[in-house]
N, C-alpha and C positions, 0 to 999 in steps of 0.2 A: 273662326276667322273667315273675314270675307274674299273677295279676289283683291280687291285693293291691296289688304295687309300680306296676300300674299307676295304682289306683285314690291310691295315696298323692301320686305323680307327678302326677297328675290334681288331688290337691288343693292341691298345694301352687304348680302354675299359676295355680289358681284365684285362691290368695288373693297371690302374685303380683300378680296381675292387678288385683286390689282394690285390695292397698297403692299401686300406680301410678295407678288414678283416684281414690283419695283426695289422692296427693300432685299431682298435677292440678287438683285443687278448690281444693286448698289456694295452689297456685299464682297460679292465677287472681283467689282472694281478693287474694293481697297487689299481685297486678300490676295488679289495680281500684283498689285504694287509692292506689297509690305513681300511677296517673295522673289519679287526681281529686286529690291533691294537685300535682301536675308543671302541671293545668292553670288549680288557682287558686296556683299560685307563679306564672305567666304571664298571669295575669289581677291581682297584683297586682305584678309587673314593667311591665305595662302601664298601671296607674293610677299609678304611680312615687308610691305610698306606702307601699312595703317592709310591715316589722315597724312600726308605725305605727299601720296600719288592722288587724292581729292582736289586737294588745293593746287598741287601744279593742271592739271585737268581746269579749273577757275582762275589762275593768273594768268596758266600758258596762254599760246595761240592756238592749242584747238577750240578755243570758243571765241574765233576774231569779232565775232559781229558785236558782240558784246562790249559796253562802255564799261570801262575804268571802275564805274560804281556800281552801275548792275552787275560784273563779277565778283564784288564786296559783296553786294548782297545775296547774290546766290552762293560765296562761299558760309555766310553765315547760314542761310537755307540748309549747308548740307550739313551744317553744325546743329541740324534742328533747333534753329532759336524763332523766336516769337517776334512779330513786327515790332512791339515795343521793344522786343531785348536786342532786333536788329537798328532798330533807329537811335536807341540809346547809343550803343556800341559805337556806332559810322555818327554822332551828333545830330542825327535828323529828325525829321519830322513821323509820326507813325503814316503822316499820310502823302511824303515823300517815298516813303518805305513803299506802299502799297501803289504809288504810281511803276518807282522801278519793277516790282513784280510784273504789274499788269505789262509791261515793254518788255519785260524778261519771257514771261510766257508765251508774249504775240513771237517774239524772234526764236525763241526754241518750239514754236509751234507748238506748242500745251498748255494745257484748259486748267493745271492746278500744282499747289508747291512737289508735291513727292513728285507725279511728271518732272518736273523741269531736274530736280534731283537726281532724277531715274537718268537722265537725260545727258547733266552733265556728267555722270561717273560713267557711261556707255561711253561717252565722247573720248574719253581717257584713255577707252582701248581701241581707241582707232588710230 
């Protein structure tokens, strides 16, 4: 092998090597999320007030800025339902669904659905 194939060999280690700590990061992202939620499912296992205390958390006033139907929607979010199984649900459009999200995320300040989730059951115990 010449320096070429070294130097190709060499690159494509390289980015190898990238694509594996990005999918690492990415990892790490969901495996934070999926235990801040595992630890407020166990914190409201613990207050033995289920789905209950969720949805007051999404109809109350601790989520004022929130319209009427973006709180539909992110109660269906924390129901883990699908843009279609929420747009069914609330009569909409999948891409009415997906505008509320996008305004849901800008006003809870995050970038994706488990965030805003994470989000509103935090908001619950404040």
């Amino acid at each position: 092998m010449g320096r070429t194939d070294d130097r190709a060999l060499d690159r494509a280690i390289a980015a190898l090597l990238h694509e594996a700590v990005e999918h690492s990061r990415a990892m790490r992202h969901v495996l934070d999320h999926v235990s801040q939620l595992v630890a407020m499912r166990v914190r409201l296992e613990q207050s033995g007030n289920g789905d209950r205390d969720a949805r007051v958390a999404v109809n109350g006033e601790i989520l004022p800025q929130l319209t009427k139907r973006e709180k539909e929607v992110l109660d269906q979010l924390m129901h883990g339902r699908s843009n279609r199984q929420i747009a069914r649900s609330l009569g909409i459009s999948e891409r009415t669904v997906k505008n509320h999200l996008r305004n849901l995320f800008t006003k809870l300040d995050v970038g994706d659905r488990t965030s805003a989730v994470v989000k509103a059951l935090g908001a619950r115990g404040q």
